[in-house]
C-alpha positions in Angstrom: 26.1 -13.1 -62.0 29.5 -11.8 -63.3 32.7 -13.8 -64.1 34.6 -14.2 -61.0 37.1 -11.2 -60.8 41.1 -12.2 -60.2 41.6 -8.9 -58.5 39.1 -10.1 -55.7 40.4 -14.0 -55.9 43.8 -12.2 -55.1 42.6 -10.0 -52.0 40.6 -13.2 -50.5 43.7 -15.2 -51.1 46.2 -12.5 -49.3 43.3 -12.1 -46.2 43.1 -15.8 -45.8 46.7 -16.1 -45.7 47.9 -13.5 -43.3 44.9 -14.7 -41.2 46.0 -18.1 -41.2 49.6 -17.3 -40.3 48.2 -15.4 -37.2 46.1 -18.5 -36.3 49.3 -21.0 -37.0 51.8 -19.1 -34.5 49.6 -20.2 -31.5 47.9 -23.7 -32.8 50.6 -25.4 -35.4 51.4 -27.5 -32.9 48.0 -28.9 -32.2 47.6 -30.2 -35.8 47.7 -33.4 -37.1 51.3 -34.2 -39.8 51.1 -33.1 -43.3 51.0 -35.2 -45.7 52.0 -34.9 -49.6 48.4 -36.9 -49.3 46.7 -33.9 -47.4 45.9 -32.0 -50.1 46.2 -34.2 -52.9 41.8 -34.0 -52.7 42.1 -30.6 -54.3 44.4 -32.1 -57.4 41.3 -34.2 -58.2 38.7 -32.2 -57.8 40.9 -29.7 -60.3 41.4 -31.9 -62.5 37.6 -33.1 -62.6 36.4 -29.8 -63.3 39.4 -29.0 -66.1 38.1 -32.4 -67.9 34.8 -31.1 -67.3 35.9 -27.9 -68.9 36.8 -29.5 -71.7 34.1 -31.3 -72.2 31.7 -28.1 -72.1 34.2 -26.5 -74.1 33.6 -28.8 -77.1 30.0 -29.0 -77.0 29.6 -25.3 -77.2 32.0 -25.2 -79.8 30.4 -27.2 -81.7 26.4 -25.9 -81.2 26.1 -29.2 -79.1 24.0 -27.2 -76.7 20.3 -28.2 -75.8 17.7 -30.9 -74.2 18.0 -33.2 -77.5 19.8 -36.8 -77.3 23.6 -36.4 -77.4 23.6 -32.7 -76.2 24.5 -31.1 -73.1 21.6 -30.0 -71.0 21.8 -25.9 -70.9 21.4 -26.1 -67.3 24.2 -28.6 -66.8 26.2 -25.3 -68.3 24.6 -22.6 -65.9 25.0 -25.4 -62.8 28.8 -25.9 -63.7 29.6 -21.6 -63.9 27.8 -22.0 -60.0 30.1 -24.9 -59.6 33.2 -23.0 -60.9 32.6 -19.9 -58.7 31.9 -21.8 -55.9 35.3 -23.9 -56.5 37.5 -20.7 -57.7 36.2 -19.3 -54.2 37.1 -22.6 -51.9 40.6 -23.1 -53.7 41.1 -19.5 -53.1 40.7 -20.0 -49.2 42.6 -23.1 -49.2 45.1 -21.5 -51.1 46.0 -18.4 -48.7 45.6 -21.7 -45.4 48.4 -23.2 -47.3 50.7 -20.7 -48.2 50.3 -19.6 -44.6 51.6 -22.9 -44.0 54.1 -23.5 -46.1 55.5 -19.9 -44.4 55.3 -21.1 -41.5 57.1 -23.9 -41.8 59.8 -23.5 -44.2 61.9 -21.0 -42.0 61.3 -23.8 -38.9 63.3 -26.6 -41.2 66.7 -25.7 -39.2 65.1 -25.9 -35.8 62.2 -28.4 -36.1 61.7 -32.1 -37.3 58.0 -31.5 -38.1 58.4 -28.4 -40.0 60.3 -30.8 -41.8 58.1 -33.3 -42.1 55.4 -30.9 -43.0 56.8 -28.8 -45.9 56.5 -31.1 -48.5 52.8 -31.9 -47.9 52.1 -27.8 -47.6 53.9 -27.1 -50.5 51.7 -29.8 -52.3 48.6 -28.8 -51.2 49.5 -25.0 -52.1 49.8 -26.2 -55.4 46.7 -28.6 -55.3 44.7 -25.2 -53.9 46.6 -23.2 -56.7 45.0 -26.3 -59.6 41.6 -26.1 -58.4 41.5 -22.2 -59.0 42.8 -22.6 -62.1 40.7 -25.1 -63.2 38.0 -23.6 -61.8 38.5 -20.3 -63.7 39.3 -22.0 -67.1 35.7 -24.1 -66.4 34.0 -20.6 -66.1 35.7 -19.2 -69.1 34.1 -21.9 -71.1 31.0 -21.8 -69.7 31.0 -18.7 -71.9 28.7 -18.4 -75.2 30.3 -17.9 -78.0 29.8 -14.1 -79.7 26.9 -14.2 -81.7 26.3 -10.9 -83.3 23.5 -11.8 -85.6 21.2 -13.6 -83.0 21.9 -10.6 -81.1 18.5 -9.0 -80.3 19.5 -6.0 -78.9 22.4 -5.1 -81.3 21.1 -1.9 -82.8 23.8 -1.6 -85.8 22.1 -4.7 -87.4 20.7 -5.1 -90.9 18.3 -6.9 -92.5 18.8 -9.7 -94.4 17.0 -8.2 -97.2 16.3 -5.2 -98.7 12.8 -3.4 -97.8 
């Protein structure tokens, strides 16, 4: 399993929008109001898994890696990079809904209450959806281990430690 790819992130995001925009122009009416408390769910679960990234950050840094008392669990590391794709993949989605909102209703301000009403809760939730990718992303990058050429098995250019 490779590192999530922006490039791809990108595309889903631009696909999810457009299609949402397509779906809005017949159904925005049969939703429920927007709150700036709509999306406000995808803030904290951003901000979860950037403390979390920190967190994994540190003990990797610091060879705090392992089953032993006081370290973290090498599985909680693979579990959280499952995590962080599956997050960078739902903020994504969430991110195109809600910019397909917040088009939608931004140019209805002069004409509608509710688009009103609505734009500062899309506009929030964009930017929730926009955190949790982030977030998730930055948790995958330090998932990473670091660059250990020595323990390297396969490296063919290294020497021995002595002379033989």
């Amino acid at each position: 399993m490779g590192p999530t790819r922006i490039r791809e992130l990108a595309v889903a995001a631009a696909v999810s929008a457009v299609a949402a925009y397509v779906l809005l122009l017949g159904l925005f009416s049969l939703l429920p109001p927007i709150t700036v408390f709509t999306g406000l769910s995808l803030l904290l679960f951003a901000a979860g898994e950037g403390g979390w990234a920190f967190y994994v950050r540190s003990k990797i840094a610091g060879g705090e890696i392992g089953t032993a008392t006081g370290r973290l669990n090498p599985l909680a590391v693979a579990k959280s990079v499952v995590a962080a794709k599956a997050s960078a993949w739902v903020g994504t989605l969430a991110l195109g809904w809600w910019i397909a909102v917040v088009a939608y209703v931004v140019p209805r301000r002069s004409e509608s209450h509710v688009a009103t009403s609505d734009t500062a809760g899309a506009v929030v939730a964009a930017f929730s959806a926009l955190a949790l990718v982030i977030a998730a992303l930055w948790l995958q990058h330090c998932c990473k281990s670091p660059d250990d050429p020595q323990g390297d098995p396969d490296n063919a250019t290294a020497q021995p430690d002595h002379e033989g």
